[in-house]
Structure formats: C-alpha cells, structure tokens
VEXDREN-2710 file (C-alpha; in Angstrom, 1 decimal):
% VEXDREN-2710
k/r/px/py/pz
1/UNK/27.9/-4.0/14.1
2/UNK/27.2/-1.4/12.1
3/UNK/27.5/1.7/13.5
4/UNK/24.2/4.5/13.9
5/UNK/23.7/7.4/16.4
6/UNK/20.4/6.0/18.2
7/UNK/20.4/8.6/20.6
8/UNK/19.9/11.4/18.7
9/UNK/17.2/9.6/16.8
10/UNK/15.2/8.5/20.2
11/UNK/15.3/11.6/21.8
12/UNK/13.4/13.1/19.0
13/UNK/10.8/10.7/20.4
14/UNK/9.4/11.1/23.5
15/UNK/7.5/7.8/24.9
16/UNK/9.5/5.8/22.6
17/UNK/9.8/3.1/25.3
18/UNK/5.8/2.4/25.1
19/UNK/6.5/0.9/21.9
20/UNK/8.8/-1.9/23.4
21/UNK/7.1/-4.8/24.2
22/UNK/8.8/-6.6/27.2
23/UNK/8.6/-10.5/27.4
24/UNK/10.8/-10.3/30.3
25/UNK/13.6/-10.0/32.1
26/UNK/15.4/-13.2/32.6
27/UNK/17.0/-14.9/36.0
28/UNK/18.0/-17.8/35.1
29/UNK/19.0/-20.7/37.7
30/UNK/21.9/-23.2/37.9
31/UNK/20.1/-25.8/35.4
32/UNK/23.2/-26.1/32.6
33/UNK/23.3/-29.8/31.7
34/UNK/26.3/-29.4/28.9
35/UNK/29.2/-27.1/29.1
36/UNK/31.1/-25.1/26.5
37/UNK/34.6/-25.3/25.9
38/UNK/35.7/-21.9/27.5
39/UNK/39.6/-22.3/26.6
40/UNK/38.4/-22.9/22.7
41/UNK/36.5/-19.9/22.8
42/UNK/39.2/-17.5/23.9
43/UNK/41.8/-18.8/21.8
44/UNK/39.2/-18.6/18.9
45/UNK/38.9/-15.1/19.9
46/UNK/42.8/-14.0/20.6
47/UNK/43.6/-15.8/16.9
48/UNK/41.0/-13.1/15.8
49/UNK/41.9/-10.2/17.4
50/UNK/45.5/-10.6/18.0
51/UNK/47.5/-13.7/16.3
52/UNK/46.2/-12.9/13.0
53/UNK/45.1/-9.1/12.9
54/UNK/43.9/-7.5/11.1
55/UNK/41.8/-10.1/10.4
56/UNK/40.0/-8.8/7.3
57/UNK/41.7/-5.6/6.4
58/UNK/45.1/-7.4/4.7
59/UNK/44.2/-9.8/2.1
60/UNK/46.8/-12.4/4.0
61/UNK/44.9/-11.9/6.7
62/UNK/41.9/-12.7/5.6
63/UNK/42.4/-15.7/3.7
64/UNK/44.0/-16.9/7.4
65/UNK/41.2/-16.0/8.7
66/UNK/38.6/-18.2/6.4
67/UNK/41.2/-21.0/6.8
68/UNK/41.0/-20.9/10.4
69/UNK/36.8/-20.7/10.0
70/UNK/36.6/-23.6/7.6
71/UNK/39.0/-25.6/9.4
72/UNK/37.5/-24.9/13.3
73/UNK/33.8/-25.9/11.8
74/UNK/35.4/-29.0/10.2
75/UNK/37.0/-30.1/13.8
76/UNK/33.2/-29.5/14.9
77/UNK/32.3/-32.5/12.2
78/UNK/30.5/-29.9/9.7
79/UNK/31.4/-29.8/6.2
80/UNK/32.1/-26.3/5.7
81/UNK/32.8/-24.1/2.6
82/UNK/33.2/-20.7/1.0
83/UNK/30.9/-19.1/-1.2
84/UNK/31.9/-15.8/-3.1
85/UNK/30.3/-12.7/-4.3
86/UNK/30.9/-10.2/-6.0
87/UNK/30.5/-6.3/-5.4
88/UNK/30.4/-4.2/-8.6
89/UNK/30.7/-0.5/-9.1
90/UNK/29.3/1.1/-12.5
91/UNK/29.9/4.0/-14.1
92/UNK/26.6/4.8/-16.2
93/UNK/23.5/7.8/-16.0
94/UNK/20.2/7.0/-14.8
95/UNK/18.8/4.9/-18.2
96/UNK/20.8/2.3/-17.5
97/UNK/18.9/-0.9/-16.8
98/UNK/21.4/-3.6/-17.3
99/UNK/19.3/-5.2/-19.9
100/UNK/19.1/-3.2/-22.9
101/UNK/22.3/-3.7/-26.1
102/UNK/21.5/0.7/-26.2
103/UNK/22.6/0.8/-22.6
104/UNK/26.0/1.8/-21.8
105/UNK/28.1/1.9/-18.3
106/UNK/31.8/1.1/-17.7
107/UNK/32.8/-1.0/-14.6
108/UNK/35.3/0.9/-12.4
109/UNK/35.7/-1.8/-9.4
110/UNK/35.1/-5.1/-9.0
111/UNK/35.4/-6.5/-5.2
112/UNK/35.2/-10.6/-4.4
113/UNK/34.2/-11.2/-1.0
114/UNK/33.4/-14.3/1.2
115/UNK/30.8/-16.4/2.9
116/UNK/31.5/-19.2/5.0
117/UNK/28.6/-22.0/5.3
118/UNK/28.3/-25.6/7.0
119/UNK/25.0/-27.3/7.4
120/UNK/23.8/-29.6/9.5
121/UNK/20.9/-32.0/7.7
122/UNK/17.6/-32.5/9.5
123/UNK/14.7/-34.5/8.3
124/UNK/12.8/-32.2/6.9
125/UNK/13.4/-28.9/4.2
126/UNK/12.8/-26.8/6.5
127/UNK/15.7/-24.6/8.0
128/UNK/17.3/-22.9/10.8
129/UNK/20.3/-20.0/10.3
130/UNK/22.5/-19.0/13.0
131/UNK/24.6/-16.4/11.6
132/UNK/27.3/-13.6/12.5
133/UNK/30.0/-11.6/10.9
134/UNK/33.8/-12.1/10.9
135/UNK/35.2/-8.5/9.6
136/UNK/36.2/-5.5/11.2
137/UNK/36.3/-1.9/11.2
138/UNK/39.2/-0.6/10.3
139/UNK/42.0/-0.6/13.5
140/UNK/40.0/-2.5/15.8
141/UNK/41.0/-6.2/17.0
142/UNK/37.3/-6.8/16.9
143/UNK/37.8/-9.1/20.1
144/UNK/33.7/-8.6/21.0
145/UNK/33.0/-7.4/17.5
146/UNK/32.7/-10.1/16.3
147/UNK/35.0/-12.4/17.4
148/UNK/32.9/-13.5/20.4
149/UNK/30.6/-14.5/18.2
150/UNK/32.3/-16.3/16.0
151/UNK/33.9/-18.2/18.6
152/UNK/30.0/-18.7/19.5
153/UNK/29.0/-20.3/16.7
154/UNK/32.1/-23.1/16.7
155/UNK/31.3/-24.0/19.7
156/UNK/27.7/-24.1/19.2
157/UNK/29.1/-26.7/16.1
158/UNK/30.7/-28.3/18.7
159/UNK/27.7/-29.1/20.8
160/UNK/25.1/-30.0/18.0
161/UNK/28.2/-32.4/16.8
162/UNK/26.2/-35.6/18.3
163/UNK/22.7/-34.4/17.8
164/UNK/21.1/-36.3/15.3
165/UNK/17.2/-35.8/15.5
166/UNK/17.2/-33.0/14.2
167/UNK/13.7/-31.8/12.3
168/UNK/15.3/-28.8/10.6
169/UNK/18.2/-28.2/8.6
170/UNK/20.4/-26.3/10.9
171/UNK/23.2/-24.1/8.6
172/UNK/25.8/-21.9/10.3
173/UNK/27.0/-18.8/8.1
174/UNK/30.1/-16.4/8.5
175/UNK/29.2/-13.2/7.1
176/UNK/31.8/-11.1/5.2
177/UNK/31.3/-6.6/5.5
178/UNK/28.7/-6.9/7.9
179/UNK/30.6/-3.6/8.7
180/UNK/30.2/-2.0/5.2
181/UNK/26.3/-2.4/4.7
182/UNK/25.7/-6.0/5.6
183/UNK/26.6/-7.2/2.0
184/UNK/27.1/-10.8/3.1
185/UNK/24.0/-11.6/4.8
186/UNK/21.8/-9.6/1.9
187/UNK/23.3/-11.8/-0.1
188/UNK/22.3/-14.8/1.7
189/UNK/18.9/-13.7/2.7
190/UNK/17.8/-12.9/-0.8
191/UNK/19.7/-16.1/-1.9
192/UNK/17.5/-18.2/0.3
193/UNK/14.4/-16.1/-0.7
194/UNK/14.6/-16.8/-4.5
195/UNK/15.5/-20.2/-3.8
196/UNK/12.3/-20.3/-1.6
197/UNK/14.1/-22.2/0.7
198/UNK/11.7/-22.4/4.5
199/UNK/13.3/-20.5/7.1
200/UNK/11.8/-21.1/10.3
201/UNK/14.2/-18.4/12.2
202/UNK/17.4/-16.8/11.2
203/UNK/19.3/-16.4/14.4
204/UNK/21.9/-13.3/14.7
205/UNK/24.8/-12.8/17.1
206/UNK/26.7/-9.3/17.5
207/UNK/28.6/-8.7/20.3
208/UNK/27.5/-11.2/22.9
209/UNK/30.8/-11.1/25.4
210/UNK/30.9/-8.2/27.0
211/UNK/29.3/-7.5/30.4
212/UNK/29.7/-5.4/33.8
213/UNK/27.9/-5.3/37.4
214/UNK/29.1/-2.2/38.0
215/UNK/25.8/0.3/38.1
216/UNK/25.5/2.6/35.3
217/UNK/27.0/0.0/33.4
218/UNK/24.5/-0.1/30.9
219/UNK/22.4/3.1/28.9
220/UNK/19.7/3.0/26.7
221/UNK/18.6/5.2/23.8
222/UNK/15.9/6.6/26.2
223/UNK/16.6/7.0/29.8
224/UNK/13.3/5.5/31.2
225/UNK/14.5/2.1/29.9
226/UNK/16.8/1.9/32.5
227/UNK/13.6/1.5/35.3
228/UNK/12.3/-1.5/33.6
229/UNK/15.7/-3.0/32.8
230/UNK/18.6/-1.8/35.4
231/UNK/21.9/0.2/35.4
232/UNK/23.6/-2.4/35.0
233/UNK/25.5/-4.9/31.8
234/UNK/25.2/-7.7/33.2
235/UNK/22.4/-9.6/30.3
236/UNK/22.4/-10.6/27.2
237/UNK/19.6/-8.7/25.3
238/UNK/17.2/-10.5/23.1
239/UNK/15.3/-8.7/19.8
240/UNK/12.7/-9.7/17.9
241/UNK/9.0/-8.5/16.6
242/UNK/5.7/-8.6/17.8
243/UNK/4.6/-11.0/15.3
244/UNK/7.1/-13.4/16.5
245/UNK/6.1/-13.4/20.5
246/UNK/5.7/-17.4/20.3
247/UNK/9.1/-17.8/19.1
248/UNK/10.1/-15.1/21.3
249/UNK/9.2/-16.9/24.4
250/UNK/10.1/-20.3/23.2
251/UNK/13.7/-19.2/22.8
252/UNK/13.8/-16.7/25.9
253/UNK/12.5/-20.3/27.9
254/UNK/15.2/-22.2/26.4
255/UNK/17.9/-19.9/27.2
256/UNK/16.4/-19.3/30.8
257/UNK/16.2/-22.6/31.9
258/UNK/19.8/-24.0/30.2
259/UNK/22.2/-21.2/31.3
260/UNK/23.6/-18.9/34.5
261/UNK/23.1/-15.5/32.0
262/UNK/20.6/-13.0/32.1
263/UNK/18.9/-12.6/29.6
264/UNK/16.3/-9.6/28.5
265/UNK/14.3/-9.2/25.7
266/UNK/12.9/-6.5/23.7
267/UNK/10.6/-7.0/20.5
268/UNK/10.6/-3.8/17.7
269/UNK/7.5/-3.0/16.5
270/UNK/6.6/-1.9/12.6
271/UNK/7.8/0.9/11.5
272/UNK/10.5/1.6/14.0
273/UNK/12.7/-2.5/13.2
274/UNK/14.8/-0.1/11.1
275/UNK/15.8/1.5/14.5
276/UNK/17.3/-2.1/15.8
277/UNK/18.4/-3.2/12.4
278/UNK/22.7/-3.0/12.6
279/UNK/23.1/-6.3/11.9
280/UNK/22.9/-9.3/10.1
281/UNK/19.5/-10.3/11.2
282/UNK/18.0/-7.0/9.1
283/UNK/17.8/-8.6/5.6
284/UNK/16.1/-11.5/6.6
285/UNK/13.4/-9.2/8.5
286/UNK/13.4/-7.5/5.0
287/UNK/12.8/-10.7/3.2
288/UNK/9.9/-11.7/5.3
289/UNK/11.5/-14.4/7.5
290/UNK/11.6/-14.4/11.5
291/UNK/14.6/-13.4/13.0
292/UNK/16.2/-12.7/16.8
293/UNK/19.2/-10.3/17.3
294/UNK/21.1/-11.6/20.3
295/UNK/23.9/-8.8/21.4
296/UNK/25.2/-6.9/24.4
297/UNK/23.8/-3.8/22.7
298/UNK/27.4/-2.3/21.6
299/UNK/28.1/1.1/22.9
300/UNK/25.2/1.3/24.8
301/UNK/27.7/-0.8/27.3
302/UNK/31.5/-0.8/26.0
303/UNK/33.4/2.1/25.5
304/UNK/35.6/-0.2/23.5
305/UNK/33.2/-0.4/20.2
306/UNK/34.7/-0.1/17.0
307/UNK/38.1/1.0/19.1
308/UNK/41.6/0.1/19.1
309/UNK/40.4/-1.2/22.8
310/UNK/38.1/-3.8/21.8
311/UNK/40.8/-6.8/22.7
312/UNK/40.4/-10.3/23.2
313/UNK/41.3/-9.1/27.2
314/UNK/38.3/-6.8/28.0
315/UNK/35.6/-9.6/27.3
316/UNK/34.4/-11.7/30.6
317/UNK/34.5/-15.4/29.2
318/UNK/32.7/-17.1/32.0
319/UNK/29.7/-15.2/30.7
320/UNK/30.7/-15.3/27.3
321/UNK/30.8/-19.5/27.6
322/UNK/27.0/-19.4/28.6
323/UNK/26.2/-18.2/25.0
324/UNK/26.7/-21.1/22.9
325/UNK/24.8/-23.2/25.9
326/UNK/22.2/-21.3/25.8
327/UNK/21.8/-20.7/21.2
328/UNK/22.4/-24.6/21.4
329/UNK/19.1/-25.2/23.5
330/UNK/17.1/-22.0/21.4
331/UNK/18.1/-24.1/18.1
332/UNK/16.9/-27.1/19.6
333/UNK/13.5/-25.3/21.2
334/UNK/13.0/-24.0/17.8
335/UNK/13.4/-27.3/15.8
336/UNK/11.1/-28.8/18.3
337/UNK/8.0/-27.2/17.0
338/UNK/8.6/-28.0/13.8
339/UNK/7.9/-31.3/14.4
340/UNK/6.5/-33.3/11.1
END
C-alpha cells in the first residue's frame, strides 16, 4: 500500500468522522458453506515473503515470482497471462507535446513492468475486477503487503473454479508498483476505460491478514472513530462511496452471512476519496467506475508495515482463510444483480 501520513492530515480536521458514513459494523455468524484452502494460502504467502525474496526487487526474483502467479492461477483452471508496460522518462522543456516533428526530448530510462490477468467468461460483456498488487517496498518480505492478498485471489480462483453461471465476466489482475504510484492498475483502469469495456465493480485487496483482540489494537486517523468502531483489530474494513451504498450493502450482506470475520465498513465522501485512495482501487474511482477497498487498514494496526517484520509468521491465517470465502460470495452478490 502506498504509504501517506493520514494523521497529520486528519487532525487538521476536526469533525472529520461526521463525514463517514457507517453501513455497519458486521458480526457475522457460523453460516460458511465452502471452505478455503488454508495450507495453500500460507505457502502462497511464505513462497512470497521468504522462499523467493525479494520478490520484486531482483529481476530473478521477479520473473519467479510471475511464474509462480501464472502457474497457481492456471492450477485454479484460469488461463492466465502477462501483459507489459512500459514506464518512460524524458528529457525535454515544457513545449514538448509528443506530437510535433519541431519537438525535441531525449529518453533517459526506459522501465518494462508486468501485469498478470486471467478471466473468467460470464454471459454477458459486462465485468467484474478483483485486483491486488504483488511488489514490495524495498527490504520488506511483504508477508501482509501483499502477499495475503495475493494468496486471496488464488484461492478465490480456486473457488469460482466450478461456477459456471456466471452473468459477468469475472477477471483477476496482479498489479506490478502498486508501491511506486500505482502504475499497474492506472494502466489497467484507463485500459478498460478507452476500451469502454462495463465495469460493474472493481474490487481491491491490500493487506487483508492481519488482525488482533488485544484492546488498543486498532487506531484511527481521528480518535472518536474508535467509539463507533472499537479498540480493537479484529475486522476487516470495507471502503467505498456514498454513491455506491446499494453495492455497499449488497457486498457487506454477502460477506456477513458467508464468513466467521468482522467486517466494518466505511464509505468516503467527495472531495476527501483522495484521503482513502493508497491503493489499487484509486484509478478506477478516477475513471468513473465503482470500487471497494477491502484492507486491515495498514499501520493503523501493524507495526510491521513496510518493515523488515512484515513475515509470512505475524499474519493469523484462520482469519486470513475467511477472506477469499467471503470476496467469493461479494463476486457472486454482485454478478447477481446484473442479471440480463
């Protein structure tokens, strides 16, 4: 996740919390009725953040890495498949448009970087993205960031493996530096955008597995949060916009009633999404398509974030197992009402 000091910038702002708009805070029952493969998901996540790291930061790395992606979401029955971009640094002045023969500027660096997609076909053009990052910051394992949700997303390929009434297209993306300015998802979102392809929901994951009961577990960037939603880390939290409340509450339902995790949910309004935007759910918000941030809201929780401490040992699995139970019934909530 990208990193931003929030505190500083909500203590500026006094009453901030009366512009969250709580849908509620989740207790879900004992109603699971499929399971997720918890020893998959950890050795998905110690291959990450141990076997192979750094996962992104060697170039032999990496490339094990996007072999061990491709090949996990083929086991899950999904074709799967890297697509590259490029970054491109210029030298030029400011009357440089890229267009004009007069125009002049010399390219000092040229950077390739990857994607990984599968897609699952539904009946209609419309589509679904579940989407989270692979890469690290620099000297962390990267156990919850991202790994956990990474290992989320396989498994959820695992479960939608034998569902096959599917209304929407549902496609599964790896994004590549998430960490240096979410270049891989921009690239998607405005992909998708000029290919005016129908995005129902773009679903983001960013740190989803780790959790604590201890009290003071858990802060927030204002301190009066912690009335409505407790002390302690125990919950997955849930973000979207006011605009979105229906698909807000359809997903928050699904994920209530299909796993044992708590679950709470926040929604940003205009004008402050900027605030709540450190992930890969921010450029589709820019290009005009709904989107939900799912995460265990970083260092407001783990002092491991973006440390040497963030291994593949610190996460609680149990919980982190619920996850892909509980995205697998929000895709299928989701897909539901778009019904032809």
């Amino acid at each position: 996740m990208v990193p931003m000091n929030f505190t500083s910038i909500y203590r500026t702002s006094l009453g901030l919390a009366a512009f969250f708009v709580l849908f509620g805070v989740l207790h879900a029952e004992e109603t699971k009725r499929i399971a997720a493969n918890k020893e998959r998901i950890i050795k998905t996540v110690r291959f990450l953040s141990e076997e192979n790291f750094p996962r992104t930061a060697a170039p032999k790395n990496k490339e094990k890495t996007v072999d061990y992606l491709i090949k996990s979401l083929t086991a899950a029955g999904l074709e799967a498949a890297r697509h590259e971009f490029a970054i491109k640094q210029f030298l030029c002045d400011d009357t440089f448009s890229g267009t004009n023969h007069n125009d002049v500027a010399i390219e000092l660096n040229s950077y390739t970087f990857t994607n990984i997609h599968a897609l699952k076909k539904g009946k209609t053009d419309k589509r679904i993205v579940v989407g989270a990052h692979y890469d690290i910051v620099a000297e962390s394992p990267g156990a919850d960031d991202n790994a956990s949700a990474v290992a989320t997303i396989i498994e959820l390929a695992h479960l939608l493996k034998e569902t096959t009434k599917l209304n929407c297209d549902v496609e599964l993306v790896f994004y590549d530096l998430e960490e240096e300015g979410l270049y891989g998802s921009r690239y998607h979102a405005k992909k998708l955008k000029n290919q005016k392809v129908n995005v129902v929901c773009m679903l983001c994951m960013d740190l989803v597995g780790y959790y604590s009961d201890a009290e003071h577990s858990q802060t927030y960037p204002v301190s009066g949060l912690s009335v409505l939603y407790g002390t302690k880390g125990d919950f997955l939290a849930m973000i979207g916009k006011p605009e979105d409340a229906k698909l807000i509450a359809d997903a928050q339902k699904a994920f209530r009633e299909t796993t044992t995790l708590k679950i709470q949910t926040f929604s940003a309004p205009k004008g402050l999404d900027i605030l709540l935007s450190r992930s890969d759910h921010a450029p589709f918000w820019q290009e005009g398509y709904p989107a939900l941030f799912f995460t265990d809201t970083a260092d407001f929780r783990s002092k491991h974030y973006h440390q040497k401490t963030d291994t593949w040992r610190t996460l609680d699995y149990d919980r982190l197992a619920q996850v892909p139970v509980g995205m697998y019934h929000v895709v299928l909530a989701i897909d539901a009402a778009q019904m032809p």
